[in-house]
Structures are given as structure tokens and as C-alpha cells.
C-alpha positions in Angstrom: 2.4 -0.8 -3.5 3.0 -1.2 0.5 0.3 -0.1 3.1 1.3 0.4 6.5 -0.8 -0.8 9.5 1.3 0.8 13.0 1.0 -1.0 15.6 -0.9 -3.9 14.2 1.1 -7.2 14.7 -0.6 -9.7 16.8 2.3 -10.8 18.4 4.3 -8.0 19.2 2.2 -4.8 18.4 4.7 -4.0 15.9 4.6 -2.2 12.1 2.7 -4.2 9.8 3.3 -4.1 6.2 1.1 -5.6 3.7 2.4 -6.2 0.2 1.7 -9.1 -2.6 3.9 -11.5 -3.9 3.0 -13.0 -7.0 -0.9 -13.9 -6.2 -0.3 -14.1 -2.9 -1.2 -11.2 -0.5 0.8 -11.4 3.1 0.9 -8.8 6.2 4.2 -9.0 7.5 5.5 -7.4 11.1 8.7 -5.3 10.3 10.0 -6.1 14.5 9.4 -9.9 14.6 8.8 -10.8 10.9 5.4 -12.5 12.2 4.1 -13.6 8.5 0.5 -14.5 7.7 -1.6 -14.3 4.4 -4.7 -12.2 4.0 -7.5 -11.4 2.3 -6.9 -10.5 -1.7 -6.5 -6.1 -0.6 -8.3 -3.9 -3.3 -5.9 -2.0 -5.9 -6.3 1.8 -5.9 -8.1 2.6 -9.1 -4.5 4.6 -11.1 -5.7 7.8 -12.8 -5.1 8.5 -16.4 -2.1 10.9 -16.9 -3.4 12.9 -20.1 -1.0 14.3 -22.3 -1.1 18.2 -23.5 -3.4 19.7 -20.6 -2.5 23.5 -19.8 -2.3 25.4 -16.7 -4.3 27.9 -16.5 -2.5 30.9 -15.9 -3.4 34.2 -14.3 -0.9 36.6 -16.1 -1.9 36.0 -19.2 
């Protein structure tokens, strides 16, 4: 999963994208390629997809 940051390089002001490597998580600038590590970035909790749920439907 990439997040974007616009606007957020420290060298140039240019995109920012942070993504992980391995253990590693790095912000990198997609203008200048400016690289630096950060912080480990919280993980969106993934909902459960649950198998055989119905719509509810109107027409019936």
C-alpha cells in the first residue's frame, strides 16, 4: 500500500511517496528521488469479506 503526501519533499516540495520495503519503511520524493526512512506507518486494519451476505432488495 502507497500513501501520498503532495507537496511534502524537503528539498524540492515535490510528491512524496511512502511505501515499505521489506522492514524498512522510506518516504521517497517522486521529482528528485530525495530518500529518507521513517517512522514504522500504522497498517489500515483490512475488513473481513464474508461470504453469502444478501442485498436487500426492494422489489421483492
Amino acid at each position: 500500500m502507497v500513501v501520498w503526501k503532495l507537496k511534502g519533499c524537503p528539498r524540492c516540495g515535490g510528491d512524496v511517496f511512502i511505501d515499505r520495503e521489506f522492514d524498512v519503511w522510506y518516504a521517497q520524493c517522486l521529482q528528485c528521488s530525495h530518500r529518507r526512512e521513517v517512522d514504522a506507518v500504522a497498517e489500515p486494519k483490512k475488513q473481513p469479506i464474508t461470504a453469502g451476505t444478501e442485498r436487500s432488495n426492494p422489489d421483492r
